[in-house]
KEDOPA-71452 format. One record per residue: x, y, z of N, C-alpha, C in turn. Coordinates in steps of 0.001 Angstrom, whole numbers, plus 500000, padded with zeros to 6 digits. Each point is the difference from the previous one (the first is absolute). Example, Ala and Ser with C-alpha at 12.3 -4.5 7.8 and 13.67 -1.06 7.14 Angstrom:
<pts>
PT     n.x     n.y     n.z    ca.x    ca.y    ca.z     c.x     c.y     c.z
PT  513190  494310  507800  499110  501190  500000  500900  501200  500000
PT  499650  501050  499280  500820  501190  500060  499230  501090  500730
</pts>
This chain:
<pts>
PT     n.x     n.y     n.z    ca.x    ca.y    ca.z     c.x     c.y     c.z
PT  190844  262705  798172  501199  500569  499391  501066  500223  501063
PT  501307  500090  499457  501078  500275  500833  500131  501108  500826
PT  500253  500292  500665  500502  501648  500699  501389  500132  500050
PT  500346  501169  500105  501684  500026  499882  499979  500271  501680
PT  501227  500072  500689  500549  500597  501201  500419  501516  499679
PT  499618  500860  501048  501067  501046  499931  501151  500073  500531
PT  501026  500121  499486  501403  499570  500394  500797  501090  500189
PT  501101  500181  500316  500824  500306  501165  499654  501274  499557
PT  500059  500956  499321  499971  501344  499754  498804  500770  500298
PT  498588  498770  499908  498894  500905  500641  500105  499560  501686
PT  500247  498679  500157  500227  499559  501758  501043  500944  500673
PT  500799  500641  499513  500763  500891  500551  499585  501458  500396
PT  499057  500662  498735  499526  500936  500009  498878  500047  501237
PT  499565  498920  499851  498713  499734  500825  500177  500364  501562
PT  501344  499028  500335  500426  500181  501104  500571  501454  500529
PT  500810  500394  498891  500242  501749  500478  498918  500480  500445
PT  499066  500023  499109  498493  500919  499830  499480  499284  501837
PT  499931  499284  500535  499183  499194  501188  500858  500466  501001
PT  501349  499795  500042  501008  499276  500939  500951  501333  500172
PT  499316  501272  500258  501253  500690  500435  500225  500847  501278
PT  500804  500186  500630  500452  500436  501358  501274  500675  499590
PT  499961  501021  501370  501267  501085  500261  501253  499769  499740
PT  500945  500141  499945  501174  499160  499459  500637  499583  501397
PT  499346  500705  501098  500363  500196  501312  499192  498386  500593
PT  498990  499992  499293  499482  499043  500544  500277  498461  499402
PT  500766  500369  498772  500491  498922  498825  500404  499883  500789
PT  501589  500345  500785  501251  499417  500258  499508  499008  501623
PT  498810  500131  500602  499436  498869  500886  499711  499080  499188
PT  499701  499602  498907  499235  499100  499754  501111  499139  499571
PT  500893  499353  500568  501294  499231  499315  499841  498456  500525
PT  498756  499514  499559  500172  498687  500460  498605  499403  498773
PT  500154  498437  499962  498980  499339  498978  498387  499778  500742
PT  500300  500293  501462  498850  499479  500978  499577  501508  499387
PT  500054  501316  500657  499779  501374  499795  499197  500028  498748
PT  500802  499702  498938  499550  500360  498202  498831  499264  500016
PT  499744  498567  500478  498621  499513  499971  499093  500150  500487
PT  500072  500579  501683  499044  500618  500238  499332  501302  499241
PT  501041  500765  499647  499501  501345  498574  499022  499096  499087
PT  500655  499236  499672  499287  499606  498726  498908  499199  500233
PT  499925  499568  501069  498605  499374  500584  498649  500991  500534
PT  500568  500986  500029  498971  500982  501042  500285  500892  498500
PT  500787  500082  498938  499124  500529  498530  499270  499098  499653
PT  499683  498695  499738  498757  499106  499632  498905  499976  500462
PT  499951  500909  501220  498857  499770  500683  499151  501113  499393
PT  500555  500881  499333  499151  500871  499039  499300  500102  499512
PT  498889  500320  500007  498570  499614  499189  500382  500747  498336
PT  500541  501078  500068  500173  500204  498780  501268  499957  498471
PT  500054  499030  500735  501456  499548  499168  499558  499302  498522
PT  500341  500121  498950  499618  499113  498605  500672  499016  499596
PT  499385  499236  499566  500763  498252  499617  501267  500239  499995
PT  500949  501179  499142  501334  500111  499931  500767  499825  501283
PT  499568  500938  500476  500673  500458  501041  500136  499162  501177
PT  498799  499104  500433  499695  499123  500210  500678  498818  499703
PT  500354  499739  499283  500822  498619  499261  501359  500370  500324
PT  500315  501768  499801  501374  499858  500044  500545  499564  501997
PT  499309  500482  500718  499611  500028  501589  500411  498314  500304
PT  499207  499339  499583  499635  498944  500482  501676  499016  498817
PT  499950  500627  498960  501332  499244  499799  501214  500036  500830
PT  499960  501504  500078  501595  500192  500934  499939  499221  501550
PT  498725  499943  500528  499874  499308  501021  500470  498635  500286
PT  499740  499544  498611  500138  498532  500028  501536  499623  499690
PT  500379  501534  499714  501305  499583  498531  501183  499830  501445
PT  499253  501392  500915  501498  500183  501020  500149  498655  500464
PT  498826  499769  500591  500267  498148  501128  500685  499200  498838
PT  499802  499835  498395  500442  499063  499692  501552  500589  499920
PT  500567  501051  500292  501234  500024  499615  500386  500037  501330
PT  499579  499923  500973  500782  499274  501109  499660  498619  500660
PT  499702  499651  499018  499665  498446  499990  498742  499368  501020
PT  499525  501288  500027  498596  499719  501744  499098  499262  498962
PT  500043  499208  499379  498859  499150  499053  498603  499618  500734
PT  500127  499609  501390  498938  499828  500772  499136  500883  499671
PT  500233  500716  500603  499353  502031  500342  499730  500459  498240
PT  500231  499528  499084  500158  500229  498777  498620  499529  499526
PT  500360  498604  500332  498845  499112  500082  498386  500081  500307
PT  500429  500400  501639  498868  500357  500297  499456  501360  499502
PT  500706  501157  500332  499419  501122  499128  499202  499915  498728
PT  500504  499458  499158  499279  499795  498455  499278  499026  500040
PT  499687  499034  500334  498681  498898  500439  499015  500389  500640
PT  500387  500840  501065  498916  501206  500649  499927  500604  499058
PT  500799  501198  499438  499078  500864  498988  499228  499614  499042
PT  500123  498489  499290  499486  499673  498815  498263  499260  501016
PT  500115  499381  501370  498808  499771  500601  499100  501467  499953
PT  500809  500993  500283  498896  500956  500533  499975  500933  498834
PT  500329  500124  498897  499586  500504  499069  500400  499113  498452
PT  498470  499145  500165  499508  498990  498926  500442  500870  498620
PT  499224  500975  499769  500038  501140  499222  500963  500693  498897
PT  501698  499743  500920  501093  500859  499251  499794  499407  499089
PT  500767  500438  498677  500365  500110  498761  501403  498830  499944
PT  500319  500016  501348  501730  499597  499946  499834  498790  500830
PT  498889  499500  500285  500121  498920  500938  501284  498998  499311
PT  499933  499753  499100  500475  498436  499173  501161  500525  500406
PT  500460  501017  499722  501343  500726  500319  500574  499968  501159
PT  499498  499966  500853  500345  500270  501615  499815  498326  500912
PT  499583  499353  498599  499587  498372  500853  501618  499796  498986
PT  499989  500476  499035  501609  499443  499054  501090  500297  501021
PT  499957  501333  500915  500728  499939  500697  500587  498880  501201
PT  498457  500028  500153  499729  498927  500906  500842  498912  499717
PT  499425  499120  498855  500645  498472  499881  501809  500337  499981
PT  500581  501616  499466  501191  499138  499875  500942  500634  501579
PT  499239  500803  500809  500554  499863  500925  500090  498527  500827
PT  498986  499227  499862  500128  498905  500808  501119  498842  498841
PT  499910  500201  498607  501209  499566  499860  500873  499922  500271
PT  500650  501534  500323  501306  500694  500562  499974  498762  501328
PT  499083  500445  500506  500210  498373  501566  499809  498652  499909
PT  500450  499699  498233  499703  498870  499923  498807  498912  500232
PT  499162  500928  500457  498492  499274  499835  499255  499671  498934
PT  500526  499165  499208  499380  499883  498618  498650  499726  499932
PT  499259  499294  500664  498427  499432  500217  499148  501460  500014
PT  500458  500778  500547  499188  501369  500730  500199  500700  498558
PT  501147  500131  499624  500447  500738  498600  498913  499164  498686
PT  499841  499382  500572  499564  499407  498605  498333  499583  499720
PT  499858  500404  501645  498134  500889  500155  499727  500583  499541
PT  500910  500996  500835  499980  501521  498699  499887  500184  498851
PT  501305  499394  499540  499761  500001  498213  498788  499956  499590
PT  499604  498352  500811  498493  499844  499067  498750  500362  500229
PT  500184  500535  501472  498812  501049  500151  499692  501618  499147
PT  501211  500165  499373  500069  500986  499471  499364  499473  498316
PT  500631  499176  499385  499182  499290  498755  498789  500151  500422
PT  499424  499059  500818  498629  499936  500492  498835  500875  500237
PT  500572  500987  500977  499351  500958  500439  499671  501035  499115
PT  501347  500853  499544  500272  501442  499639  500545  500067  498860
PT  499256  500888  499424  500398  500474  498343  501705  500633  500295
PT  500521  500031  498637  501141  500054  499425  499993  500894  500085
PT  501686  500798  500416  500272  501250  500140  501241  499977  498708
PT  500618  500989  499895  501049  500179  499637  501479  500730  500960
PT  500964  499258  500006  501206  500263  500704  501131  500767  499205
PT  499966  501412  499799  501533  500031  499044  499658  499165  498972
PT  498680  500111  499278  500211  499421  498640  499294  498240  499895
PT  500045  499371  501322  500409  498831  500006  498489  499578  500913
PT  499176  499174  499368  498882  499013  500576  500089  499601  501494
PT  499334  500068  500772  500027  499373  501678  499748  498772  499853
PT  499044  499841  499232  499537  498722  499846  501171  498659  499431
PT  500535  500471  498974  501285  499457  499482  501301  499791  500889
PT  499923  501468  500823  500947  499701  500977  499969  498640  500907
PT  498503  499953  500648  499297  498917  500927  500164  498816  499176
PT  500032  499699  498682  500244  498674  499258  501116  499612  500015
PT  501340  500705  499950  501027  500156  499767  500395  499113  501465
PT  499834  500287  500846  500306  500369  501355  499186  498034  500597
PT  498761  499930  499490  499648  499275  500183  500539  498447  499429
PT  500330  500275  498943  500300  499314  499479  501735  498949  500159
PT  500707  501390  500867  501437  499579  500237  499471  499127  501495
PT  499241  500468  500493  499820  499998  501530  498997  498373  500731
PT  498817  500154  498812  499046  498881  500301  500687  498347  500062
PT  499808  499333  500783  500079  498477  500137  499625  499240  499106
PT  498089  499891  500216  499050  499338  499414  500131  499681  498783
PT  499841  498780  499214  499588  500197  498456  498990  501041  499537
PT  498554  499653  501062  498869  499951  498912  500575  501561  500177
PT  500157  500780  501209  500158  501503  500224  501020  500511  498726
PT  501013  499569  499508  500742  500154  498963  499311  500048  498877
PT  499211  498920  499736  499579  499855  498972  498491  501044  499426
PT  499641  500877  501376  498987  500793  499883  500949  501406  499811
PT  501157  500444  500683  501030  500785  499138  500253  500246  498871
PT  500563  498691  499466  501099  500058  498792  498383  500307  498937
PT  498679  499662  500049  498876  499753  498863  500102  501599  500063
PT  499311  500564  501513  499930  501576  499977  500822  500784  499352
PT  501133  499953  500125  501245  500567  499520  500348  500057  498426
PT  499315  498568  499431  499800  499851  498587  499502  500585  498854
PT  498597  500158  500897  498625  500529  499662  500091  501464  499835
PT  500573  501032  501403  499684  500578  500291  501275  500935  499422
PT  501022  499612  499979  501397  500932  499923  500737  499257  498809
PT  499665  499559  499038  500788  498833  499236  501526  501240  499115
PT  499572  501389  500091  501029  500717  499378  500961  500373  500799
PT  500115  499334  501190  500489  500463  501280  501012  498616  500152
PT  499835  498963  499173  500588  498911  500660  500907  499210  498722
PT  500829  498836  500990  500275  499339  498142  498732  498679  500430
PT  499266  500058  498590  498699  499068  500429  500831  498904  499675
PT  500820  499582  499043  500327  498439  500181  500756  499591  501093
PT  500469  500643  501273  500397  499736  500949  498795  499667  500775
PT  498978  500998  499957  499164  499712  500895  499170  498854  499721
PT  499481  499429  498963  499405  498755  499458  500838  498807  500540
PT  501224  499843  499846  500872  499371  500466  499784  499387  501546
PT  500380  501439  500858  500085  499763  501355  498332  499782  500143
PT  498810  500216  499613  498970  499751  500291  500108  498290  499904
PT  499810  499842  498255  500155  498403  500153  500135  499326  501050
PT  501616  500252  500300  500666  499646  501782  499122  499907  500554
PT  499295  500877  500762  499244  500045  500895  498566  499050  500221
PT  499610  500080  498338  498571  499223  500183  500874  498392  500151
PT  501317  499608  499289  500608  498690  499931  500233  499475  501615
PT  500865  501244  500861  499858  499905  501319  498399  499695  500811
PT  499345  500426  499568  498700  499567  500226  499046  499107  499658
PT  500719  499335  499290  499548  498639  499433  498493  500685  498916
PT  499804  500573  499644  499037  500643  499251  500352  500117  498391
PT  500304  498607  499614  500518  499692  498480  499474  500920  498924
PT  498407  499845  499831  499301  501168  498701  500774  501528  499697
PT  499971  500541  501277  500446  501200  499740  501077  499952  499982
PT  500926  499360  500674  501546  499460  499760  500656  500138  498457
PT  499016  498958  499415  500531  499732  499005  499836  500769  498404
PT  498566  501071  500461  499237  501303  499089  501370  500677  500479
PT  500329  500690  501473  501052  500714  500441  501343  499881  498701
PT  500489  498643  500297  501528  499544  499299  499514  500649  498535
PT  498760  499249  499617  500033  499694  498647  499789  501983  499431
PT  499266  500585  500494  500214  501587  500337  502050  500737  499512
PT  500463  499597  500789  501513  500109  500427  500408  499900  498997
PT  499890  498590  498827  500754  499509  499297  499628  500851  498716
PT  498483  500781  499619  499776  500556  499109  500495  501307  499957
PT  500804  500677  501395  500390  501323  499397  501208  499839  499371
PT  500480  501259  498866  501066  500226  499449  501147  499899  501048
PT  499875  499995  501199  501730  500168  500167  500146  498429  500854
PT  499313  499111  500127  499830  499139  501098  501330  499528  500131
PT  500469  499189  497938  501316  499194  499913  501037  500748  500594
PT  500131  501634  500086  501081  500738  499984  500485  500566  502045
PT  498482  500413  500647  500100  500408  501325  500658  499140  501000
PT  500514  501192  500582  500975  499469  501362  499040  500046  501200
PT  499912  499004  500293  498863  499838  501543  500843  499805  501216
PT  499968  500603  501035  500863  499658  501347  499206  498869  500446
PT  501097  499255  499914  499443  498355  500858  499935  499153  499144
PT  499751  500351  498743  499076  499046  499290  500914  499564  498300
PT  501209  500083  500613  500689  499697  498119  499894  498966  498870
PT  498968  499405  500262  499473  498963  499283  498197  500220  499961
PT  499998  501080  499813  498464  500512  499982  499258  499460  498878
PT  500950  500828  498461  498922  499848  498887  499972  497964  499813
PT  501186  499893  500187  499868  498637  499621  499603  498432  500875
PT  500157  500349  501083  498714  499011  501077  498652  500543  499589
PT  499568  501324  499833  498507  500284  500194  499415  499119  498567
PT  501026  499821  498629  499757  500077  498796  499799  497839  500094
PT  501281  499660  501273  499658  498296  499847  498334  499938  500397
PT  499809  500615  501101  498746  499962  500838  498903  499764  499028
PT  499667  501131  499522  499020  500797  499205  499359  498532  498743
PT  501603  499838  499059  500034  499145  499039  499671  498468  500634
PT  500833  499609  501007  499359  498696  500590  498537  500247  500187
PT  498983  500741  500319  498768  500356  500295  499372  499650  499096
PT  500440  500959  498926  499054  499105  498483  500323  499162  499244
PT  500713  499186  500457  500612  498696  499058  499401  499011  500896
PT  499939  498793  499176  499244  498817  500162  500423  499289  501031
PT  501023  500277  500970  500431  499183  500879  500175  498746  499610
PT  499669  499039  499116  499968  498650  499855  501411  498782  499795
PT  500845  500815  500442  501481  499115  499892  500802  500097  501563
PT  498886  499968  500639  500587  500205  502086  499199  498173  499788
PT  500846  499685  501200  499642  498333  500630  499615  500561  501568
PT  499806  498941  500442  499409  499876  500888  501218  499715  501517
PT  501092  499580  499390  500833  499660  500918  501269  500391  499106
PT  501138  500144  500925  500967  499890  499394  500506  498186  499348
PT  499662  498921  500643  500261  498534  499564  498820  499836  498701
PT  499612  500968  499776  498798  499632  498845  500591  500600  498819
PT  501059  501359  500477  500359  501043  498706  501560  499080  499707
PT  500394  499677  501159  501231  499305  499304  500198  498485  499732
PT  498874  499449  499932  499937  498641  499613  499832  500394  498895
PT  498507  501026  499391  500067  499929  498751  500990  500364  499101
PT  500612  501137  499970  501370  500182  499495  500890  499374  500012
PT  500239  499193  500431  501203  498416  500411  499151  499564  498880
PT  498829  499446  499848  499395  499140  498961  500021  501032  498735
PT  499609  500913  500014  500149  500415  498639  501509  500344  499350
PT  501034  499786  500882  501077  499981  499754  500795  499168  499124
PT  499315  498748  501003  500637  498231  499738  499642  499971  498442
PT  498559  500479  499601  499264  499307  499081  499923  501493  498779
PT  501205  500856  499874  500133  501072  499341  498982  500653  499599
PT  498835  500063  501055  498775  500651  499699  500251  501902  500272
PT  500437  500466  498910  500084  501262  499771  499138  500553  500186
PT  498562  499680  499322  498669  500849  500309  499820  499751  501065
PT  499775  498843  500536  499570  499841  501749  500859  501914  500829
PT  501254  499723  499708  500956  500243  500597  499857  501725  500060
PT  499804  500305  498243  499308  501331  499868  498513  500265  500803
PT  499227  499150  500172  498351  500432  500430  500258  500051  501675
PT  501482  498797  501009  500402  500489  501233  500122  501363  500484
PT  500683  500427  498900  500806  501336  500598  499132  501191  500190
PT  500061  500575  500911  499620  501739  500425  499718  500419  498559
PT  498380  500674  499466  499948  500881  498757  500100  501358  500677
PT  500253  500225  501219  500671  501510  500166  500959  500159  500861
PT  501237  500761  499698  501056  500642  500533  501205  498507  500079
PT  499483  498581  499327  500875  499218  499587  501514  501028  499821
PT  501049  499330  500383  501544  500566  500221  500930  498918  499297
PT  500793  500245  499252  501623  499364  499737  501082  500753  500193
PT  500318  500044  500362  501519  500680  500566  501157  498943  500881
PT  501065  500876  499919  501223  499558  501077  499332  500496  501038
PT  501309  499179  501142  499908  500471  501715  500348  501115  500323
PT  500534  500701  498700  500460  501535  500177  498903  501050  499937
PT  499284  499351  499083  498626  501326  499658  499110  500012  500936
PT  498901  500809  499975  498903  500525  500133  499223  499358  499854
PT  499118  499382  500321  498276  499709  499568  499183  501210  499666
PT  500349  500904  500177  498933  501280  499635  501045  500644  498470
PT  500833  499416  499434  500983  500135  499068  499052  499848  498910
PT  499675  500813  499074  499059  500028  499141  500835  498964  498535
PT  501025  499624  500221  500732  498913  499139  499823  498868  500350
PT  499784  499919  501312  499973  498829  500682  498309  499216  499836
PT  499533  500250  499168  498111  499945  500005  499843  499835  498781
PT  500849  499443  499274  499534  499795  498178  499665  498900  499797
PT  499327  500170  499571  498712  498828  499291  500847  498931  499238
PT  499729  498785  500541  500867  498565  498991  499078  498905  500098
PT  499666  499045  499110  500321  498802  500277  500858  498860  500111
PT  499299  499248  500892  501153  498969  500640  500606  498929  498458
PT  499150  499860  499261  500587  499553  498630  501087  500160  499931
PT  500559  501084  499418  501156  500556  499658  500988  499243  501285
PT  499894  499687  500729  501286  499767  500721  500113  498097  500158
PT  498613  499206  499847  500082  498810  500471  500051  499206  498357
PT  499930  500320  498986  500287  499298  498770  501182  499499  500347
PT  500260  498720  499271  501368  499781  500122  500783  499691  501100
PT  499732  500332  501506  500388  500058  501058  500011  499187  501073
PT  501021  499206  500711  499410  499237  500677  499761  500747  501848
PT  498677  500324  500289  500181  500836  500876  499819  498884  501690
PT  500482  500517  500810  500240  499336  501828  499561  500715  500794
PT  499557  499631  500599  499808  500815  501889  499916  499386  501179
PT  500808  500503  500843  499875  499053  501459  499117  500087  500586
PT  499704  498379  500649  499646  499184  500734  499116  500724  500826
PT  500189  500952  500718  499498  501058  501312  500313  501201  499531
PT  498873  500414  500358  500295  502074  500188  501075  500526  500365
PT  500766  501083  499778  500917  500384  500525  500195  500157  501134
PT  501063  500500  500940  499916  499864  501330  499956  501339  500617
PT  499776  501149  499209  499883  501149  499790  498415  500332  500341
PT  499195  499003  499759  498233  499425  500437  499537  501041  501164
PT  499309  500708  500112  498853  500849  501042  498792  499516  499746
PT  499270  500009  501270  498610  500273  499858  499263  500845  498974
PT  500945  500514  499640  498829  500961  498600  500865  500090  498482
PT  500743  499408  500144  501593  500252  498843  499965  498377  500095
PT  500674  499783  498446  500595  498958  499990  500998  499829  498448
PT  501361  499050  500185  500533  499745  498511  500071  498723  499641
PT  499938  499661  498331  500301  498637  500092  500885  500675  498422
PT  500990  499452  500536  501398  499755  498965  499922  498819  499261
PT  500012  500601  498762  500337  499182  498375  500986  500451  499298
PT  500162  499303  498984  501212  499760  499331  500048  499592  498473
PT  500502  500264  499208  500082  499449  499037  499015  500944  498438
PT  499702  500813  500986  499465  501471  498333  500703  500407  499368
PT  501443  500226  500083  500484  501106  499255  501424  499518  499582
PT  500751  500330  498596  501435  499583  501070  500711  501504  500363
PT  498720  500775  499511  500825  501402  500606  500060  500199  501371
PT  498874  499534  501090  499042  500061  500831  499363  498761  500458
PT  501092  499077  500526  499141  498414  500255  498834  500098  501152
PT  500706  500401  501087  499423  500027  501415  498584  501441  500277
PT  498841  499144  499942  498620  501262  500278  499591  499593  500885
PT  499917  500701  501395  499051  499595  501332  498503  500946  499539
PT  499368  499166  500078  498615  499871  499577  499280  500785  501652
PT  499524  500723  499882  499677  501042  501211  498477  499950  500211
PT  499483  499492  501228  498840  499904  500508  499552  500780  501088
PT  498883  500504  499918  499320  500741  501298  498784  500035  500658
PT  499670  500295  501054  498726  499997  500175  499019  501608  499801
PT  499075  499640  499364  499287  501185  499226  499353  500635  501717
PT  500586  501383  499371  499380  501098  501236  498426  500796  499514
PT  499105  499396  499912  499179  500642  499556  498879  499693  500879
PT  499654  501289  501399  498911  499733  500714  498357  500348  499458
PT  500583  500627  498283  498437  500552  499637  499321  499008  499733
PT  500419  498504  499468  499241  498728  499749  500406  498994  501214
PT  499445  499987  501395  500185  498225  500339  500457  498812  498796
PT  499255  499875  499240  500108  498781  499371  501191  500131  499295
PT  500845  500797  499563  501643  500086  499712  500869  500609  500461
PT  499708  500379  501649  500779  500445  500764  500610  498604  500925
PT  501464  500087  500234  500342  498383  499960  500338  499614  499407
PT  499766  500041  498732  500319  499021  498909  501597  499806  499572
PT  500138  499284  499425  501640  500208  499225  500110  500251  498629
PT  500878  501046  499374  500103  499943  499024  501531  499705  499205
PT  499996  500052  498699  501577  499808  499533  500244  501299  499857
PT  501223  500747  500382  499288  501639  499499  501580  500738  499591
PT  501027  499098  500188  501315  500235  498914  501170  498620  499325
PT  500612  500471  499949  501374  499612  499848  501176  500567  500091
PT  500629  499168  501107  501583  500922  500110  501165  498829  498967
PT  500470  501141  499363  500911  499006  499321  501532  500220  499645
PT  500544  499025  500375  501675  499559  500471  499570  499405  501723
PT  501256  499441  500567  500422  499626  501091  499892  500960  501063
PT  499332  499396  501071  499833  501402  500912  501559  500746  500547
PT  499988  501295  500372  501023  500340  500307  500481  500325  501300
</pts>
């Protein structure tokens, strides 16, 4: 179970009750070296109680940190927590610990701490507020590593989920296992994300295309993959042929069955107008349709256009939009090319 701290009103009392001298002898004591020796030679007390005790050993630590002696801070409370296994407040006095060496920018050392404190030592309470949560918090802004993130953001889930916004945290987890090439949980993670109530609606720092990349991901995952080629000269030969020879169905069974796009050069691909369901019927009846010779010159290694003509007379000109599929959870259709929009009018 938790323990509370006693805070400033009994640490104060405590100290009156321990810490008093002549007023004659107050007015010597005007220095931070002076006050610590007092308060060092009161600890040495055999009969002092956890309170009083805690309050001693805080102010000790509190003065050096407010004159920035972090070293001496350092060492003091790493010594006290070595030589008395025992306190009640260890986790507390190692919390001190990690964020003084923050303060010096030592993040590696800070971030021992943290997790020696998870590790080691039961949960205290701070003013209301979890140590342990604190150390996640802390860890979590601070850590490098994936997998180390990704043993965070689960704890933090599990352990504090009323404490957090969880579809953020599912989110940035995903990230992490994706950064780690660790697809299964990656993709449980996303697919997690996409089932809470606020996913479509949350503002994520970094990430403004959250609900709707995690939602292409997820959906490419369980769809059949079966309309990717093998090359890009394989996806646009066939479409040239099913063109010539007004093969509509061919033309429909080419295209992307998820996150397929029609729009102008003005919109969005994540434009939820831009993603409506058609067949190519409707536009090649009747029609005599063209496309040049070569790919556009607009062509990347992973992008490509081939401009046609002749669909619409509202709308003649559609560059037919090719890509290469990013998907490292399958080798066998990672690579691949797919058809996966249409931009339509003249580029601008």
């Amino acid at each position: 179970m938790m323990k509370k701290f006693f805070f400033a009103a009994v640490c104060t009392a405590s100290l009156i009750t321990l810490y008093s001298c002549s007023s004659s002898s107050a007015k010597t004591i005007n220095t931070i070296d002076q006050t610590q020796r007092q308060l060092k030679a009161l600890l040495e007390k055999q009969n002092l109680d956890s309170g009083s005790r805690y309050a001693i050993v805080n102010q000790i630590a509190n003065n050096q940190l407010s004159v920035k002696d972090y070293q001496n801070a350092i060492l003091f409370l790493t010594d006290w927590v070595e030589r008395h296994p025992d306190d009640t407040y260890d986790s507390y006095w190692l919390l001190m610990t990690a964020y003084a060496y923050l303060s010096t920018g030592a993040e590696p050392f800070a971030e021992y701490y943290f997790d020696r404190i998870l590790r080691q030592y039961p949960d205290l309470l701070v003013k209301g507020q979890s140590i342990h949560f604190i150390c996640l918090k802390n860890l979590i802004r601070i850590s490098k590593i994936p997998r180390n993130r990704i043993k965070y953001f689960n704890e933090m889930i599990n352990r504090f989920p009323s404490n957090v916004s969880i579809t953020e945290l599912y989110l940035r987890l995903a990230l992490e296992y994706e950064k780690d090439s660790d697809w299964s949980p990656a993709l449980k993670s996303f697919s997690l994300f996409l089932e809470q109530p606020d996913a479509s609606t949350i503002q994520i720092a970094g990430e403004p295309n959250a609900y709707n990349e995690a939602r292409q991901l997820v959906d490419f995952n369980n769809s059949s993959k079966d309309w990717t080629f093998e090359s890009l000269p394989a996806l646009e030969n066939a479409v040239k042929k099913a063109i010539s020879s007004y093969n509509w169905r061919a033309l429909d069974n080419y295209r992307s069955k998820v996150n397929f796009f029609s729009m102008s050069w003005k919109q969005d691909e994540m434009d939820a107008n831009s993603q409506e369901e058609f067949s190519m019927r409707n536009y090649m009846r009747g029609q005599r349709i063209y496309f040049s010779k070569n790919l556009d010159e607009g062509t990347t290694p992973n992008e490509a256009y081939l401009k046609t003509w002749g669909w619409s007379q509202y709308v003649s000109t559609w560059y037919l939009y090719f890509r290469k599929v990013n998907f490292p959870v399958d080798p066998d259709i990672h690579g691949n090319w797919e058809w996966a929009g249409i931009y339509m009018g003249d580029k601008l």
